[in-house]
N, C-alpha and C positions, 0 to 999 in steps of 0.2 A: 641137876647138872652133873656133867661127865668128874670123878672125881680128880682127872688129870683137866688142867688148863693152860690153856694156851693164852695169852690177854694179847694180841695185836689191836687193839682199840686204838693206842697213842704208844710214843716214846714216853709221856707225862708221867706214866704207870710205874716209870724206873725205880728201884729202891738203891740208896746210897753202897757206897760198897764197905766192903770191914777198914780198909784203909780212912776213909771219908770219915764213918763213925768214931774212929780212936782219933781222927784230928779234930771233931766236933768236939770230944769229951776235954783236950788236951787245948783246947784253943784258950788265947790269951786275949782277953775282949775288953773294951770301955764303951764308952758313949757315941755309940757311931753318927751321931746325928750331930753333935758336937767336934765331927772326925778327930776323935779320941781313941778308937778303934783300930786296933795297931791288925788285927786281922781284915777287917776292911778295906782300911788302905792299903794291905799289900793284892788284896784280890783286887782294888784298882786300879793299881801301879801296873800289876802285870798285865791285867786285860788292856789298858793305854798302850803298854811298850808291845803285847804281843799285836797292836791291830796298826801300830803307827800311828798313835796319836796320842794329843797333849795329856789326855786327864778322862776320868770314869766318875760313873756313879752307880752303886749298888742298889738296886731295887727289888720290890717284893715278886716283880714278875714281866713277862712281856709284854703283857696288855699295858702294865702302868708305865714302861719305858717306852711303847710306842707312843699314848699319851703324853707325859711328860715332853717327849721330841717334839712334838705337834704345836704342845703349848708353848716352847720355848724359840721354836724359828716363827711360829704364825699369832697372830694378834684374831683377836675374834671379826669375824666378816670377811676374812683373807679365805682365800679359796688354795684346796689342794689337790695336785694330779696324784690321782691314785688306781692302781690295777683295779679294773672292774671286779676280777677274782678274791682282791686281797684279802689276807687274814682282817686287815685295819677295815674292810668293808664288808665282813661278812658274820666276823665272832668276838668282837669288842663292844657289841652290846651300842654300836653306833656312840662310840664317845666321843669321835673326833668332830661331831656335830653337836651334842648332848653337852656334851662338859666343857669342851672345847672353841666352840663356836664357829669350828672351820667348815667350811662347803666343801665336800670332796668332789670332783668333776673324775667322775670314770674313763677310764680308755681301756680298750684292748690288752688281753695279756694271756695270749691261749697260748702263748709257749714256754711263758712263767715271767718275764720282761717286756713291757710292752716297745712296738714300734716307736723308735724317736720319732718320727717324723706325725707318729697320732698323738707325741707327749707334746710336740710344739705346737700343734694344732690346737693343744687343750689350752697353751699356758696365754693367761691373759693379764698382759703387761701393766704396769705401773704406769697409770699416766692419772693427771688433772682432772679427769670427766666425772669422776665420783664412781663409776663400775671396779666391784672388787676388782682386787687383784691376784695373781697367784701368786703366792709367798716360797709354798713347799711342792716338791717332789718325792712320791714315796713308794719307794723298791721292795721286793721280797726274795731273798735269795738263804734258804731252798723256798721254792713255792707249794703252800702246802694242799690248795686245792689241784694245782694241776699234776699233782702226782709228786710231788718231790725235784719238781724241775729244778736243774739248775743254771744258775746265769752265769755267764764267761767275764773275766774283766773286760774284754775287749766291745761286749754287749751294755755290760754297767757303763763305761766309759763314753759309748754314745749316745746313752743318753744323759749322763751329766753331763756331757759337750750341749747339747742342746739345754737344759739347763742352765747352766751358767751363762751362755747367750745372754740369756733373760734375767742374770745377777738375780737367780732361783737355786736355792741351798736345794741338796738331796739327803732324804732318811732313809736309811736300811735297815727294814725289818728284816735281823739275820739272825730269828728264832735259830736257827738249824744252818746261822753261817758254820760251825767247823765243818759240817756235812758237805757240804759245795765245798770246801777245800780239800776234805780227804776225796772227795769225788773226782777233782778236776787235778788233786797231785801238786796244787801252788798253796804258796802261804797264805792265811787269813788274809793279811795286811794286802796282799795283791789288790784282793777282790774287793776293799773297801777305801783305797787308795786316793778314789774320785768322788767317795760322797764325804759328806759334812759331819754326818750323825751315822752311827750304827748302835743296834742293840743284839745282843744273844742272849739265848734261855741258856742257864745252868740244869736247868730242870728239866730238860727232855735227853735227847742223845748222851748228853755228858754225865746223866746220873745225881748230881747231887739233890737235896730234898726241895729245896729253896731258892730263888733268886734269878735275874737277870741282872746284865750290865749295861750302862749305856753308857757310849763313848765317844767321844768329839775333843775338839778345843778347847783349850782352859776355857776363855769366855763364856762359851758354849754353856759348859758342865758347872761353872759358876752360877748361871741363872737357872739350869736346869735342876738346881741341887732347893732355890727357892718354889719352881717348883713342885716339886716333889713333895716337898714340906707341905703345903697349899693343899693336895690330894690325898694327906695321910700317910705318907709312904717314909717317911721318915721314920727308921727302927735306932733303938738304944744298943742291946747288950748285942748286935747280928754278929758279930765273929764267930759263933758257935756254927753262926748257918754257914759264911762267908769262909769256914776253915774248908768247908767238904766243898765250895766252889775252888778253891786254890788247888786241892786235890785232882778236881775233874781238868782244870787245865794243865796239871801237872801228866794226868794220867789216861784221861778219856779219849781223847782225840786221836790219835792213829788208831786207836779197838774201832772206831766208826768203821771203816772198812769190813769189819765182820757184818754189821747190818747190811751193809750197802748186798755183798756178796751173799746173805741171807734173800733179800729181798728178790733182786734176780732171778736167784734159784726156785724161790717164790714162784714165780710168776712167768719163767722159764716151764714148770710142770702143771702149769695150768693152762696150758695153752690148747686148743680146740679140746676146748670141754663143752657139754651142751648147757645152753641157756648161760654160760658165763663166759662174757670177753675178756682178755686181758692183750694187753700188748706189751712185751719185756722192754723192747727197746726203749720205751717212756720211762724206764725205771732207773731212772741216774742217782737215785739215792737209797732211799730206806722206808719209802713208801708204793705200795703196788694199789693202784685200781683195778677196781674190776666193774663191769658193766652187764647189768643183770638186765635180759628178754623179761618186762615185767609182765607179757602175756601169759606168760608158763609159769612164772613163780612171781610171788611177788616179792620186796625185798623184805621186810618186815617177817615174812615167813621164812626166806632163808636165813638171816641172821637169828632167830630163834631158835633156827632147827641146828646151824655152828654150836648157840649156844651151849643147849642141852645135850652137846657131844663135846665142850668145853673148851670151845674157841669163841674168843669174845672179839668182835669187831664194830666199827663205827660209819657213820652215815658221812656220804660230802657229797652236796647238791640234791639233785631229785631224784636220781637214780644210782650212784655210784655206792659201792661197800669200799669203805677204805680199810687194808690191812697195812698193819705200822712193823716194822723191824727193830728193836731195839737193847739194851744190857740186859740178859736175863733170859731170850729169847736165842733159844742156841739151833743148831742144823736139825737135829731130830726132833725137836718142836714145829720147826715149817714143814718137816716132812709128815708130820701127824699132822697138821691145819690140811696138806693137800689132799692127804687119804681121807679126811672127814670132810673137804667141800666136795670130792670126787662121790665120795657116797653121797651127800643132800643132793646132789644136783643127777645121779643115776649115769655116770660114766662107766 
């Protein structure tokens, strides 16, 4: 491998920053499982009052707060709407079936939210006859197969409008909500205003090493904190991890615009290259696809050939290379990935 690297594989890659670490070493921690955790609870204080809502709970990641949500609005045999695309449907290892006991019912979501009108078609009501019912609705905002899409309030709003029709709670997997807000220029709290549950990763865009938040209603976060417990996820001394998440929302969230404007630029200079598509205009955040002619190369060969010129990138679906933007990944790092996909591919 090339001895310079470039890693767009994921945000996940991110390493804490010097600030983050001197508040890991410096944090003041107890029993967070006990919430005896004076650094826990304030990373849940803030992340409730930054999103508008009652109460939080700190978890070990997004997989287990999507989970946790799942298990806390749906009872096992309850059926859930969920993007055919979803992260909760493609890279959690099928929990929301497995551990959970929920049926997910697919719909449409090729432009990162699906149509209300294909979420009411899915949701199937509470009544007498003994046929499940749908309990949950479950969003993704950014969406991470479709490129980094992002959803508008105005788009979340109808389809929670259609949801609650149906006295049908909505979850928001917002792995990569701060991204849709520096995106679209409105507060968090906008874009999560109409659903019930939301989660964010600390651990991708915002940098810290550890952690997700899940946030809802006191009630809510009251059973979802049982839980959690129930799946392991219950940590003791976490304010050590939980100080570098207070950090990243103290500190991470407007530098997002540097990916976003990374990515673009991305995928703005790859544009009519042979053998690979991209299209800018899909790029609303900090993820660029690309679309690889598997006649002429195949992708396994191209990502190989990135490699050992020391640009590392990742797979989404059957065909697509996903290149990620993220802390650590500066202007002259994407302009080296371009000059080295421009070579593999003989531009």
């Amino acid at each position: 491998m090339s001895a310079r690297v470039v890693d767009l594989r994921s945000d996940t890659v991110t390493l804490p920053t010097e600030r983050m670490r001197l508040a890991m070493q410096r944090a003041v921690v107890g029993d967070s499982l006990k919430q005896e955790d004076p650094s826990v609870n304030r990373l849940q204080e803030m992340a409730a009052s930054m999103l508008g809502k009652e109460a939080a709970v700190y978890l070990p990641s997004g997989t287990m707060s999507n989970l946790t949500a799942i298990m806390t609005h749906c009872r096992r045999g309850n059926r859930a709407v969920v993007g055919r695309e979803a992260h909760i449907m493609h890279s959690e290892m099928d929990g929301i079936t497995a551990l959970a006991g929920v049926m997910p019912t697919a719909v449409p979501d090729p432009e990162g939210i699906p149509d209300p009108r294909d979420v009411e078609a899915a949701i199937t009501p509470r009544n007498s006859s003994g046929e499940p019912y749908t309990a949950l609705v479950c969003i993704e905002n950014t969406h991470n197969r479709m490129g980094g899409a992002v959803a508008t309030p105005q788009e979340i709003a109808a389809v929670a409008e259609v949801a609650h029709k149906y006295d049908v709670p909505v979850h928001m997997d917002g792995a990569r909500l701060f991204n849709a807000a520096v995106a679209l220029k409105v507060p968090a709290r906008e874009l999560v205003k109409n659903v019930e549950s939301v989660c964010f990763c600390l651990s991708k865009g915002l940098s810290a090493p550890i952690g997700s938040v899940l946030v809802g209603s006191r009630a809510f976060i009251e059973k979802a904190l049982e839980v959690r417990k129930m799946l392991g996820g219950g940590m003791r001394q976490a304010g050590h991890m939980a100080a570098a998440g207070i950090v990243a929302l103290e500190e991470m969230i407007d530098r997002l615009e540097e990916d976003h404007q990374n990515a673009r630029h991305l995928a703005e200079m790859l544009v009519d290259l042979p053998i690979v598509q991209v299209n800018p205009a899909r790029v609303e955040s900090n993820i660029v696809m690309l679309e690889l002619d598997q006649e002429k190369m195949a992708r396994s060969h191209f990502m190989k050939a990135l490699e050992a010129r020391g640009v590392l990138t990742s797979t989404s679906g059957k065909f697509r290379v996903r290149l990620v933007t993220h802390y650590g990944i500066s202007r002259e790092d994407v302009e080296y990935a371009t000059e080295v996909i421009k070579e593999v591919v003989g531009a």
